[in-house]
C-alpha angles and dihedrals in degrees: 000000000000114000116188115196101196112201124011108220130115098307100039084047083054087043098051097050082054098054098053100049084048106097096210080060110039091091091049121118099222118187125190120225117195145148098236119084093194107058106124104245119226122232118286102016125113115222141205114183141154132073090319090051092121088053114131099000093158091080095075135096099208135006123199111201123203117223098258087064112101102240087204093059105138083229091063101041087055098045083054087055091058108049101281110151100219116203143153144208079250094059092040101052090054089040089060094031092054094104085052094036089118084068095056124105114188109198119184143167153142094262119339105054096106091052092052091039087053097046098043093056091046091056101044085056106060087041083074095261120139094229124173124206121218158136119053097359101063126303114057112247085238099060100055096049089100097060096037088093087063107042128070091214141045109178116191136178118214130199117201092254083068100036087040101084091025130123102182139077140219122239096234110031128185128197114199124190111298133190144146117325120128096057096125086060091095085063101031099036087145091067114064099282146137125253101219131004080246081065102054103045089053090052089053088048082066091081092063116018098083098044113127123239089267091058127096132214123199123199145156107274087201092056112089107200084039085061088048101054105038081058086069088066130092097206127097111290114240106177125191141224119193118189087195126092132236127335098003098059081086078076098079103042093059081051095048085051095047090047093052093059091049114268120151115262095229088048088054086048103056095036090058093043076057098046099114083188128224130308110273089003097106089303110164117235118179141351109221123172093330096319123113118201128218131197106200095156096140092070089100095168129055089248091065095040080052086053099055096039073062102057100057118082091176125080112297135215107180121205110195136138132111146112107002119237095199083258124154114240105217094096084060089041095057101044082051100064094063082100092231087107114086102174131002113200116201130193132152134069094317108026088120094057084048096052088047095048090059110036086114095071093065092222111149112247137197131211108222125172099220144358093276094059097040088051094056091042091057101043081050094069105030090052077057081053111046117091124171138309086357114075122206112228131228117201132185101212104152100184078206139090122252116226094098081081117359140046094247143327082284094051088047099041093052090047090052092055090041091059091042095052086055094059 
């Protein structure tokens, strides 16, 4: 039997390991197919890699293919003509975890779902539950299936490219906000992308469509395409109203969830005052002379960086700019002219679409040539603005994507409090 492994990051590493304890497989010749040259190649695989990875896929038997691999590639599409058998470590995980599936919580989303992920399972933890967390947010699905017998929880938290090729639900599912964000893919389609925004929305529907009549599925009732996609389930409709704005508003749905399995409404309120959030989701980095600084580096779209404009009351400089997605501004206008915003400084590929985007709102902007401009022109001016016992804020929240100057939001975000912790 031919096994293809197509694409070797954190999830086709997981795969790999559990291929080769399961006994049906152990005989397998699995090969790993993947665009990078230099990944380093564990022992007993066979590899093709390089621009012509995807040469040839027909031969195999199966092939396994990680999240980041455009399910659309012609390559593909064609391969699946022919007899290939598709999977994914995804399908895979909820194939093997069918006789636990009552203890699965799906949770998805345009931005938010690793922060309500995180946060659910912490508090189903200190409410005495025995909760795993998994899947994009950390832990490979895979790797957990052996400890699923003996928890009451797993929590996971699932990205389009994992719900896109799935035919199984979750008991508990959860829809986020969601929103465009995949619009570049018709340009970049070699880098994990959709080919349409009807794509993607239909990947994100998966956690839900093939629910059973006893499941539940949570979402946010003032979120249109939400609406529009929980109506797809069978299971039983929770929606969600959160009072609170941007990015926190995730709060409350991990509450309503928590609530829904039983867990007592003062323990889900001092476990979220506690919640200290996600690294580069609005996490906060320093204090310095009145002015408290944000990574939010992970608000890749301008409805994040809308989001977290949202969540301030205090006085705002907002640092965004980057690789541009193809994305339409006005969400980012409009927050904007809630007047807490007192600069916005811009850098990065498409700093000038976005000053032009959102001229309307009259906040003042500034043109800088890298992050480390764009951080001392903005303590500049919140220090300006910073008066005690009140702080000005300064927030990277880029609503783009990184790659113009970085490897990737983490790389970004660690650079910008990097940056921070030297001032």
């Amino acid at each position: 039997m031919k096994i293809a492994i197509l694409g070797f990051g954190r999830e086709g590493q997981s795969l790999f390991r559990f291929l080769r304890k399961e006994p049906r497989f152990r005989t397998a010749e699995i090969w790993i197919l993947d665009k990078n040259e230099r990944i380093a190649i564990p022992r007993g695989a066979r590899t093709q890699t390089g621009k012509n990875y995807l040469a040839d896929i027909a031969r195999f038997d199966a092939v396994f293919r990680s999240p980041g691999v455009p399910y659309g590639l012609p390559t593909l599409v064609a391969a699946r003509r022919a007899g290939v058998r598709f999977s994914s470590a995804t399908k895979l995980f909820f194939e093997l975890a069918a006789p636990h599936r009552k203890k699965l919580i799906g949770i998805t989303g345009t931005k938010g779902k690793g922060t309500t992920s995180a946060l659910l399972a912490q508090i189903l933890r200190r409410a005495g539950f025995r909760a795993i967390l998994a899947g994009n947010i950390g832990t490979p699905m895979l790797d957990v299936l052996p400890d699923i017998r003996r928890a009451d929880y797993v929590v996971l938290e699932l990205s389009s490219f994992q719900l896109q090729d799935l035919h199984s639900s979750p008991h508990l599912a959860t829809i986020l906000d969601v929103f465009p964000d995949h619009l570049e893919s018709i340009l970049t389609a070699e880098h994990g992308t959709h080919r349409s925004l009807r794509e993607y929305y239909d990947s994100k529907a998966n956690v839900g469509r093939f629910q059973k009549k006893g499941d539940a599925l949570f979402y946010f009732r003032n979120n249109r395409p939400a609406r529009r996609l929980a109506r797809k389930s069978p299971a039983k409709k929770i929606s969600v109203v959160s009072r609170r704005e941007g990015a926190r508003k995730n709060y409350d749905m991990a509450a309503a969830i928590a609530r829904f399995i039983g867990c007592d409404d003062a323990l889900i309120r001092r476990t979220i005052d506690g919640f200290r959030g996600l690294e580069h989701r609005l996490e906060f980095v320093r204090a310095v002379k009145g002015v408290r600084f944000f990574n939010d580096s992970a608000a890749t779209n301008p409805t994040a960086a809308a989001g977290a404009v949202r969540s301030f009351s205090e006085p705002l400089v907002l640092i965004a700019g980057g690789k541009d997605k193809g994305l339409d501004y006005g969400t980012l206008a409009k927050a904007l002219a809630r007047r807490t915003v007192k600069l916005v400084v811009l850098f990065g590929e498409n700093k000038n679409k976005i000053r032009h985007a959102i001229r309307k709102s009259d906040v003042p902007v500034r043109l800088a040539r890298n992050l480390k401009e764009a951080v001392c022109l903005a303590y500049r001016t919140a220090r300006l603005l910073a008066h005690a016992p009140s702080y000005a804020a300064v927030v990277l929240s880029p609503g783009a994507a990184s790659f113009d100057m970085f490897q990737n939001y983490a790389d970004r975000g660690r650079k910008f409090k990097k940056l921070v912790k030297a001032l």
